[in-house]
FIKERO-444668 format. One line per field, with one value per residue (C-alpha): residue number from 1; x, y, z. Coordinates in steps of 0.2 Angstrom, whole numbers. Each point is the difference from the previous one (the first is absolute). Example, Ala and Ser with C-alpha at 12.3 -4.5 7.8 and 13.67 -1.06 7.14 Angstrom:
BEGIN
mifi = (1	2)
xx = (62	6)
yy = (-22	17)
zz = (39	-3)
This chain:
BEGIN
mifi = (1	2	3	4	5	6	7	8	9	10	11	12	13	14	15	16	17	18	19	20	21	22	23	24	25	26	27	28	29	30	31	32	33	34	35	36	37	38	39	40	41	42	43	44	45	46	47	48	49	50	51	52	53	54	55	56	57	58	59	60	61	62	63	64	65	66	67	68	69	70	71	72	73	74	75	76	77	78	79	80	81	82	83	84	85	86	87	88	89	90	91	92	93	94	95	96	97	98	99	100	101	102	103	104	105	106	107	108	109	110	111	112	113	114	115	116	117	118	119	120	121	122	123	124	125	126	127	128	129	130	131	132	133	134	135	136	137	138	139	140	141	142	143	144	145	146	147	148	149	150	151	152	153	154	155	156	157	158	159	160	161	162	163	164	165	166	167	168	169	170	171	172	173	174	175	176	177	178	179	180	181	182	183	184	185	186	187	188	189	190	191	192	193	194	195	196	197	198	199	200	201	202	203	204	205	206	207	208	209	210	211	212	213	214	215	216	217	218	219	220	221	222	223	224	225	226	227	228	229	230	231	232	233	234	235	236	237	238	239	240	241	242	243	244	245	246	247	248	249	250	251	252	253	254	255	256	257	258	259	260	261	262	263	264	265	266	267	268	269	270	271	272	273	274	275	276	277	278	279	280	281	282	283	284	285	286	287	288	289	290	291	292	293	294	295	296	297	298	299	300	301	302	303	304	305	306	307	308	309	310	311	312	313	314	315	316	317	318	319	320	321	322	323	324	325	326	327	328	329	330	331	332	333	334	335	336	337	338	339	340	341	342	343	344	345	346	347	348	349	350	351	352	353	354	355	356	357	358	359	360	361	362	363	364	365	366	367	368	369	370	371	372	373	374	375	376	377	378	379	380	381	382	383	384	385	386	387	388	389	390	391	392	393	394	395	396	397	398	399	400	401	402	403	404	405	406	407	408	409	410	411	412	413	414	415	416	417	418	419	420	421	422	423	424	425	426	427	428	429	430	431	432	433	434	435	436	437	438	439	440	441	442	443	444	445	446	447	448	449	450	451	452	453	454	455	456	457	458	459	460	461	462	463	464	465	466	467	468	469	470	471	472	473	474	475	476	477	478	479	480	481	482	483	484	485	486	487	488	489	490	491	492	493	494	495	496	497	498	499	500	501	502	503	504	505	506	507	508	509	510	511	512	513	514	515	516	517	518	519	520	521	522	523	524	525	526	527	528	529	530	531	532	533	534	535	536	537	538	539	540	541	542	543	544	545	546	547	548	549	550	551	552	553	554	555	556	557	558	559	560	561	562	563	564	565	566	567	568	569	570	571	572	573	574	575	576	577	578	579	580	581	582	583	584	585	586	587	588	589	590	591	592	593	594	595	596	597	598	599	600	601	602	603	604	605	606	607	608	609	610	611	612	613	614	615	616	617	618	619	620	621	622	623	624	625	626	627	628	629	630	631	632	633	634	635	636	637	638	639	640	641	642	643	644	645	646	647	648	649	650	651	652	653	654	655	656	657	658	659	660	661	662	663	664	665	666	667)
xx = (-306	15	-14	-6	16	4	-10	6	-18	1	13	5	-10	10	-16	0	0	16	9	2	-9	15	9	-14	2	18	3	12	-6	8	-13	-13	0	-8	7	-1	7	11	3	13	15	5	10	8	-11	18	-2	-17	7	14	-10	-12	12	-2	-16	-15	-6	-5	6	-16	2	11	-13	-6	15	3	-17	4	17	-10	-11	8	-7	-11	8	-16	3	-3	-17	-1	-20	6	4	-22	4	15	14	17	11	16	14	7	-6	-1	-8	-8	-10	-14	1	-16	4	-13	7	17	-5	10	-8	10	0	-12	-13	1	-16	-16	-9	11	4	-17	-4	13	-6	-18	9	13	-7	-20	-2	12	-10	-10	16	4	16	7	1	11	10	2	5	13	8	1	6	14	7	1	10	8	4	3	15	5	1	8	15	0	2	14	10	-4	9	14	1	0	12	14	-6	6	16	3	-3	10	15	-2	2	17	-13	4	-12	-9	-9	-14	-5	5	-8	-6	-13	-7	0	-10	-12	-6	-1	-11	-9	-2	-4	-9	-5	4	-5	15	12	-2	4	16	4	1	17	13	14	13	19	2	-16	8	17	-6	-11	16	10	-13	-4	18	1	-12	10	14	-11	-5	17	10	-16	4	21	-5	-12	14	13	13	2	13	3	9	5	9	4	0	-4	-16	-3	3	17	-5	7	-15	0	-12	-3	-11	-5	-6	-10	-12	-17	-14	1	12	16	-2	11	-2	9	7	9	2	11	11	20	3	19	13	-9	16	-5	1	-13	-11	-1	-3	-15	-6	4	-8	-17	0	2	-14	-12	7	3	12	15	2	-14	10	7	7	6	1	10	7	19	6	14	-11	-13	13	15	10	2	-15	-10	-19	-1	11	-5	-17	8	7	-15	-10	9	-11	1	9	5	-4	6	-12	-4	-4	16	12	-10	7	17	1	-5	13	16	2	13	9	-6	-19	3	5	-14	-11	9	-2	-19	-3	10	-13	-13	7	3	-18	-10	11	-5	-17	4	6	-14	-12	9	0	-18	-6	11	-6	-17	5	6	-15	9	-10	11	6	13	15	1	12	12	3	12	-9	-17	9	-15	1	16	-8	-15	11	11	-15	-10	19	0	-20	3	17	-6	-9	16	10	-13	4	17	3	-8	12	17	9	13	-6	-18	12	10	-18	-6	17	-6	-17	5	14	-8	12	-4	-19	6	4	-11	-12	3	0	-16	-4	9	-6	-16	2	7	-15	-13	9	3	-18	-8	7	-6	-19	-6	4	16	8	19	-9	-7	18	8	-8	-1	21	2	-12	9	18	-7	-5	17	10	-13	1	20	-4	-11	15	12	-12	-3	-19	-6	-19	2	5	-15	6	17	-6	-12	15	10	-14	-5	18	4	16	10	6	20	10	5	-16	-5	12	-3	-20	5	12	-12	-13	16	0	-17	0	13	-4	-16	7	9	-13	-12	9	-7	-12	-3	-13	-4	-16	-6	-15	-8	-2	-7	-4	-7	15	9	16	15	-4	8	14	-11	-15	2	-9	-14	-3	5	-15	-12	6	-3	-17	-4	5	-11	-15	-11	-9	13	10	-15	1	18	-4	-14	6	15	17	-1	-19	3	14	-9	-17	11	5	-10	1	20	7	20	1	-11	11	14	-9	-6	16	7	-16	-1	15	1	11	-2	1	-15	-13	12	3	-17	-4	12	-7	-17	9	9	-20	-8	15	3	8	-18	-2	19	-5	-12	1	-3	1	-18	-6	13	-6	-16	3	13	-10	-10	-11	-17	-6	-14	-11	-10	11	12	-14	-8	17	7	-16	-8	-8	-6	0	-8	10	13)
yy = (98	-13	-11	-1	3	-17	-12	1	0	17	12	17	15	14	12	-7	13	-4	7	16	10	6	-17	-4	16	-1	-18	-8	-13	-15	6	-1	-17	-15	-8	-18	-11	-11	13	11	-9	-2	18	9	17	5	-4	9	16	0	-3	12	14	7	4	12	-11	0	-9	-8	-6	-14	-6	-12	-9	-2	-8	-13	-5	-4	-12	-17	-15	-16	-14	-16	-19	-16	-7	-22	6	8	-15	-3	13	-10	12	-8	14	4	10	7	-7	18	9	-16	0	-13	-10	-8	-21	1	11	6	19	10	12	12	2	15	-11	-15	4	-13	12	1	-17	-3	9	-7	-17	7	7	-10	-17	-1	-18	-2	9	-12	-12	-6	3	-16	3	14	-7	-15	14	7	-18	-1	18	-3	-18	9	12	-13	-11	16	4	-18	1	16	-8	-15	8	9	-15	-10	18	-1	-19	2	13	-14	-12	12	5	-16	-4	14	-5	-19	7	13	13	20	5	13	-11	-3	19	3	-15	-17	11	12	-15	-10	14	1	-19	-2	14	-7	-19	3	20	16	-8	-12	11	12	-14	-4	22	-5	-11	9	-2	16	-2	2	-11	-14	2	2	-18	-10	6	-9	-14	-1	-1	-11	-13	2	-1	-17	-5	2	-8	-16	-1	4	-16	-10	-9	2	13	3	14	7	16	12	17	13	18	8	12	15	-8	-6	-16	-13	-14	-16	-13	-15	-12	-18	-8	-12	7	-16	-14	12	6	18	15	19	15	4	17	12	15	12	0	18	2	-16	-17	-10	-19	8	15	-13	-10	16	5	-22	1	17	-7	-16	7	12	-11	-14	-15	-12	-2	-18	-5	4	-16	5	16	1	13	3	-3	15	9	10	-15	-15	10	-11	12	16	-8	0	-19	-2	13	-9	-18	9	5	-14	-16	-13	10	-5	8	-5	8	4	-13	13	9	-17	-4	16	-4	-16	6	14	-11	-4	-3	14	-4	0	15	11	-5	4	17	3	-3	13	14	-5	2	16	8	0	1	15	9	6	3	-19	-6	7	-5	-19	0	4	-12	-12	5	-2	-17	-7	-3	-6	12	17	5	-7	0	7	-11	3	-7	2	-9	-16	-6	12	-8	-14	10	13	-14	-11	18	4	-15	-1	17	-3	0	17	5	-5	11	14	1	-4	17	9	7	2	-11	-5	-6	-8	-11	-6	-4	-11	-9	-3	-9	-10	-16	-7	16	-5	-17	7	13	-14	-10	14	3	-17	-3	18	-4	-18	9	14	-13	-8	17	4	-17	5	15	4	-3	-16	-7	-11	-7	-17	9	8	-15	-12	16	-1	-17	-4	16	-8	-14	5	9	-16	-6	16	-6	-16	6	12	-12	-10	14	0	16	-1	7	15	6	15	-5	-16	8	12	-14	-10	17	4	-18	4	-11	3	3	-8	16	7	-19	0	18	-5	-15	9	13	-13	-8	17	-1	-14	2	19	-8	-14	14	13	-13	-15	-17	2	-12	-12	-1	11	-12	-7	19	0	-16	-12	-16	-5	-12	5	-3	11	20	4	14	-9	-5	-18	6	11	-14	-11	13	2	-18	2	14	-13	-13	10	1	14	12	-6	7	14	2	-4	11	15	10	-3	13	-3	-17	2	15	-10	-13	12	-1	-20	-3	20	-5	-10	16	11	-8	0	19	3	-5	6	17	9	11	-8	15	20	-1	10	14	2	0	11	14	-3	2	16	8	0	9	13	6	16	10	-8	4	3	-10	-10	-16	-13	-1	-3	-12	-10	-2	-3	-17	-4	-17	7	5	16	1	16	0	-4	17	11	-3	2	14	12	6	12	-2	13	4	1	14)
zz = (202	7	1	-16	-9	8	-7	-18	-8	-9	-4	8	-6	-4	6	19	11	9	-13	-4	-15	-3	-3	-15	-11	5	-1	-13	-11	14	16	-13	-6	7	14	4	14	-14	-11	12	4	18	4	13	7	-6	-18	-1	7	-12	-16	7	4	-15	-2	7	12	19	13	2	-18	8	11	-15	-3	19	0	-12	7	15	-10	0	-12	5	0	-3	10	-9	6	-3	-2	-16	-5	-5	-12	-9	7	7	6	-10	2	17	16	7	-16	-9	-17	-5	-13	-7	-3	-14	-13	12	-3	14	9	11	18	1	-10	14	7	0	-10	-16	1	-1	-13	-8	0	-5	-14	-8	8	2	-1	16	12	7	2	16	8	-3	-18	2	11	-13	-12	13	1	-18	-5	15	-9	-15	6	9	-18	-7	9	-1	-18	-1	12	-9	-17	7	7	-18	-8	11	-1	-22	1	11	-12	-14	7	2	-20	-5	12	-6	-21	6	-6	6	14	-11	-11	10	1	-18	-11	9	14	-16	-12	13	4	-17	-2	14	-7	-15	6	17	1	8	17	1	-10	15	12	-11	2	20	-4	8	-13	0	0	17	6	-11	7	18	-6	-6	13	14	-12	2	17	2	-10	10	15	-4	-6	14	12	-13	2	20	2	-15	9	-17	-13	-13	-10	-16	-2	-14	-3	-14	-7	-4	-14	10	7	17	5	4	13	-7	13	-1	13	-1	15	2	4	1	-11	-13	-3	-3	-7	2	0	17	-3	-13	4	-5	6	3	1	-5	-5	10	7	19	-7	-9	17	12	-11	1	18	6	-12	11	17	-4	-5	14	-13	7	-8	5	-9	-16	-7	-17	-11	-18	-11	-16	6	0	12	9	4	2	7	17	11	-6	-10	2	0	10	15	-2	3	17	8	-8	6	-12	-14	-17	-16	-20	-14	-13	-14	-13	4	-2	-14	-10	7	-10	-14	1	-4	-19	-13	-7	-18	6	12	-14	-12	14	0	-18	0	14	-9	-16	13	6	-17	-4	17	5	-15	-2	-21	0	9	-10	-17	8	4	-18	-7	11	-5	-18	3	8	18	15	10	-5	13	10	17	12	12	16	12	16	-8	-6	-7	-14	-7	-9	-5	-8	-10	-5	-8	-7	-9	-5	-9	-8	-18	4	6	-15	-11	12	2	-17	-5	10	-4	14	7	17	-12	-10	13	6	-15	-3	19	-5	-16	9	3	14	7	-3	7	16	3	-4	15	12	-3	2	17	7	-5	12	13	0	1	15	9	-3	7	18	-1	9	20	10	-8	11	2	-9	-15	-4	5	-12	-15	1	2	-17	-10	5	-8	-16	1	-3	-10	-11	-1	-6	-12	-6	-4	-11	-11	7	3	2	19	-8	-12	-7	-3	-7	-13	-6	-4	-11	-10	-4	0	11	10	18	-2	13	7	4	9	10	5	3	11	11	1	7	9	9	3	11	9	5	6	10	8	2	4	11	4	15	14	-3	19	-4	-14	12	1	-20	1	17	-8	-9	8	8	13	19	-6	11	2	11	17	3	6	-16	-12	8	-4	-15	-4	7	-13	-14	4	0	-18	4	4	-16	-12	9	-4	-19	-2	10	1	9	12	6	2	16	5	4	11	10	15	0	-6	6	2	-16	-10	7	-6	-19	2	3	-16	-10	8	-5	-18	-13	-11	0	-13	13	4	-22	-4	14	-5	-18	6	11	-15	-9	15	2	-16	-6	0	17	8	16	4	15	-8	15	4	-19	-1	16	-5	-20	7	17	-2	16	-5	10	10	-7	15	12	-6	-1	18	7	-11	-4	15	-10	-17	-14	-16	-14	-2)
């Protein structure tokens, strides 16, 4: 009975005569079922005593399910002769299945026997049977590189989603855009253009982008890193770098730390954010310097190699004995310090007549009267809609953004007429007093050449603004307005006033006359002018005039050693390095004779390489204020702001081979 139970074929028969008679009119309805070898579970004697306890039968009842437990499945080998039957093995080594390479139907382990595969082939494939073995195993070699390109494409789709989602995070960090619009509009607005264009096919591979607020963030931040990677590896292989540096307070009141370095990196001059952090207690010169210091030290840059610092003057920067710059200059023996150009610039344009002061006064109370007034504003705007104004509101002033003053007075006095119309159909007295100023013409007069000599003043600030301004650039920019300054004067005192256009065109419509008054205020005004810049901007040493230009013929620098004066001469006589100084740029030119002259281009980088203006570290804390706005309070904003002011292009691949190990589908 053992014997036969054994092999599986049939099932137990509830009539054998090792059971008792008894047990089949007693039985309950689970001894009278079918039992097969896969239809019990593996189970304990234990189990079958306790499930049977209940019932009528005998103690030779559980002589059945002993007899299965006792049975144990067979497990089929992988034959290579099954190969002449188009079966590779599949699966586990131990328990393998066979897959046919003709149509890849799998058939289980149990089925792994010459016979069935046979008959499979007969079956399914009865063209094939006379084929020889070599044509399945051509079929083997073609179903594994499949497989094999198969897996390839699936790895290399994943790296291309990975490598699309860094260039993504880098797109929304370059715009100062929140992390979450990537999930929320640009991945489902690409998915159904794709869809729409190319098919469902490619919209599915554009699904695969990893693009959620934290896969973005986790992305910038190591774009980020990477760029200061590669930045630090530049100003450790420069021999000279100089930096800028500024401070001021984020929208959720934390202070921030801007600083920008210059270096020379191949044939350039290149800038870049070095640091952006935040001060977390006092924002004192010697805290300013700690957190410099402890970032320099970390990152092992050489403070010796730093030649020149540039601030915007103030106490906390400039100070003798605590001041950042000056704790710089004590660990960095070359360096030097320059006050901001921008910053003078405002400076100068700060001292004024009291006449003109206080009509400068007067037009920002107007100003104030109706920008600060939402019902005025309003009210304005359509009675300069009425009037057929270009512009339909004033602007504000502000004192720190010093470009705005001329901007504001030259709006003023565009829309003066529209502001006569306004105030005149208003009773109250503060309306009433500016309606009396804007029909006061030596107030006009006046108000008139502010505009003017603002608006001069703005395009000078403006044309040192931007990247690569050198001491050359701001020297000769002052030196030509001082000029036009005294020419300005002249002009003046011969009643000639077309170097003032709107001041000029006020006095031929209303047919006025400058009073003598008023020109004597104007020329001290301009009097002022140049001496504030002569103070703010002294005479420099023209010992350094060879580095703006070598081929111009002049007396040995006190600068140049003799050795370096005779190679300068050589550089003059050669043609062919004069048409590269004409056709390229200043910089590039000393940088490229580097190798061939080193002492006399050191000499030259040395004046070309430091910062002149604050300019990076204001537009970087612009482009700061625009990523970390108030619905964005607490973003930590360094990493965008990195990469939306770093001139160093990532590399995608190189980021993703050393950052993802693993790649990921899209969550």
């Amino acid at each position: 009975m053992h014997n036969w139970l054994k092999t599986g074929r049939l099932l137990a028969k509830t009539t054998s005569n090792n059971i008792d008679e008894t047990v089949a009119s007693s039985s309950t309805i689970e001894s009278q079922q079918v039992i097969l070898k896969d239809a019990i579970p593996s189970c304990s004697i234990t189990n079958v005593i306790e499930k049977n306890s209940h019932s009528n039968i005998s103690e030779k009842s559980i002589v059945v399910p002993e007899i299965i437990e006792l049975k144990s499945s067979k497990k089929r080998k992988y034959d290579e002769s099954y190969l002449q039957f188009g079966f590779i093995p599949v699966g586990t080594v131990e328990r393998p299945d066979g897959q046919c390479v003709i149509c890849n139907v799998i058939l289980q382990n149990s089925s792994l026997a010459p016979a069935k595969l046979k008959r499979h082939l007969e079956t399914n494939h009865p063209n094939l049977m006379n084929k020889e073995m070599g044509y399945f195993k051509k079929r083997k070699e073609e179903h594994n590189s499949s497989l094999s390109a198969l897996h390839k494409y699936a790895k290399n789709d994943s790296e291309n989603a990975t490598e699309a989602s860094f260039i993504l995070s880098y797109s929304i960090a370059r715009a100062g855009k929140p992390h979450t619009i990537a999930e929320s509009l640009i991945k489902p607005c690409m998915t159904e253009i794709v869809r729409c264009m190319i098919g469902e096919e490619a919209a599915k591979k554009i699904a695969t982008v990893q693009c959620s607020n934290n896969t973005i963030s986790d992305r910038i931040h190591k774009i980020s890193d990477h760029i200061e990677d590669q930045l630090i590896n530049r100003l450790k292989n420069s021999n000279m770098f100089a930096i800028q540096l500024d401070e001021s307070t984020d929208v959720a009141g934390l202070s921030i730390l801007l600083v920008f370095v210059r270096y020379i990196f191949e044939t350039s001059i290149e800038e870049d954010l070095l640091l952006c952090t935040p001060l977390d207690t006092n924002t004192t010169g010697e805290e300013i310097f700690k957190v410099i210091d402890s970032y320099m030290n970390k990152h092992q840059v050489d403070w010796v190699k730093c030649i020149d610092v540039c601030s915007d003057g103030a106490a906390a920067m400039v100070g003798k004995i605590k001041g950042t710059v000056t704790r710089i200059k004590n660990v960095a023996p070359k360096c030097h310090s320059s006050h901001c150009v921008l910053h003078r610039h405002a400076l100068v344009s700060k001292k004024m007549p009291l006449e003109l002061k206080q009509v400068l006064n007067e037009a920002v109370y107007i100003v104030n009267y109706i920008k600060s007034r939402p019902l005025q504003s309003r009210l304005f705007k359509k009675v300069c809609e009425e009037m057929g104004s270009e512009h339909y509101s004033l602007l504000l002033h502000t004192e720190v953004r010093w470009l705005s003053r001329g901007k504001v007075l030259s709006r003023l006095f565009e829309l003066r007429d529209d502001l006569n119309i306004f105030f005149s159909g208003q009773n109250l007295s503060i309306s009433m007093s500016y309606f009396e100023l804007l029909h006061d013409d030596q107030w006009l007069i006046k108000l008139a050449y502010l505009a003017d000599i603002f608006s001069k003043l703005n395009e000078v600030n403006k044309s040192l603004q931007g990247k690569t301004i050198t001491t050359f650039v701001v020297r000769d920019k002052n030196i030509a307005f001082r000029n036009k300054l005294n020419f300005w004067i002249a002009c003046v005192n011969e009643n000639n006033f077309e170097c003032f256009p709107l001041l000029m065109d006020f006095l031929k419509e209303n047919e006025l006359q400058l009073t003598t008054n008023i020109k004597k205020i104007v020329i001290e005004h301009l009097e002022n002018l140049e001496k504030s810049f002569s103070q703010y901007f002294p005479a420099t040493n023209n010992d350094v005039d060879w580095i703006q230009n070598p081929f111009v013929n002049q007396k040995k620098p006190a600068m140049l050693s003799m050795l370096e004066y005779e190679q300068l001469i050589e550089i003059k006589s050669m043609s062919y390095l004069k048409q590269k100084f004409e056709s390229g740029s200043l910089n590039e030119f000393w940088i490229e004779l580097k190798d061939e002259y080193p002492s006399l281009v050191e000499k030259a980088i040395f004046t070309l390489l430091p910062f002149v203006t604050t300019y990076r570290c204001e537009a970087g804390f612009s482009s700061y204020a625009y990523t970390k706005n108030k619905y964005r309070n607490r973003l930590n904003a360094a990493p965008d702001l990195r990469i939306q002011v770093s001139d160093i292009k990532p590399n995608f691949k190189n980021i993703v081979n050393q950052t993802m190990k693993q790649f990921h589908s899209s969550h």
